[in-house]
C-alpha positions, 0 to 999 in steps of 0.5 A, a space after each residue: 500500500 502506497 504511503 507518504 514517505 517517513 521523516 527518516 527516508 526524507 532525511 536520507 534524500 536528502 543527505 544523499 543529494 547534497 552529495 550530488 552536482 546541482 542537476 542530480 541534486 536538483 532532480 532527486 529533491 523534485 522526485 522526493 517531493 512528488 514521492 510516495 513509498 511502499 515497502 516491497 519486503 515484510 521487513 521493509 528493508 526495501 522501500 520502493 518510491 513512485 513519483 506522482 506524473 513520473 511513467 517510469 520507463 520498462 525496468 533497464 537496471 538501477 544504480 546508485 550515485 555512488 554515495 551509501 551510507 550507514 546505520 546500525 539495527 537494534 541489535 547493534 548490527 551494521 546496515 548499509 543504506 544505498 537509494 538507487 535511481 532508475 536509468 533516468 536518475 529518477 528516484 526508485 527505491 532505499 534499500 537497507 542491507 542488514 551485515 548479520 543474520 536474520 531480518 531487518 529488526 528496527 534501524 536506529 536513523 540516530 546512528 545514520 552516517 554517510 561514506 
């Protein structure tokens, strides 16, 4: 179910796009401000984002901008924290990547750093 984007996945956004040149800056905080989100795992360890007036183009792969970061699980395990774009650079979805077993518990946004 489509929601509105939690305060936390915003400030990644944005922490992400100040990292960027103007232009994918520029686009990426266009996109969060049209976004909406659901998760697409139980543990929503992957958040895919639509963007209202945006028809995405037939999925021809994702990347990031090469800016990732960090954040630890409640458990204290690592999680890497990686927003990847669409072949248009257009926002597509936050993906958290929990280094331990089992799934993602309840990631404390307090411990998120980038790298």
């Amino acid at each position: 179910m489509m929601r509105a984007l939690t305060q936390e996945e915003q400030n990644v956004i944005r922490a992400i796009a100040e990292k960027l040149s103007p232009d994918n800056q520029r686009q990426l905080l266009a996109d969060l401000e049209l976004a909406t989100a659901y998760p697409a795992l139980p543990d929503n360890s992957i958040i895919k984002f639509s963007i209202a007036g945006y028809d995405r183009p037939s999925y021809d792969g994702q990347h990031s901008f090469g800016v990732e970061g960090e954040l630890l699980d409640r458990d204290g395990t690592r999680v890497g924290v990686i927003l990847f774009v669409d072949q248009n650079d257009r926002l597509l979805e936050l993906e958290l990547i929990r280094w331990g077993d089992g799934d993602l518990i309840n990631p404390n946004w307090e411990t998120f750093k980038l790298y």
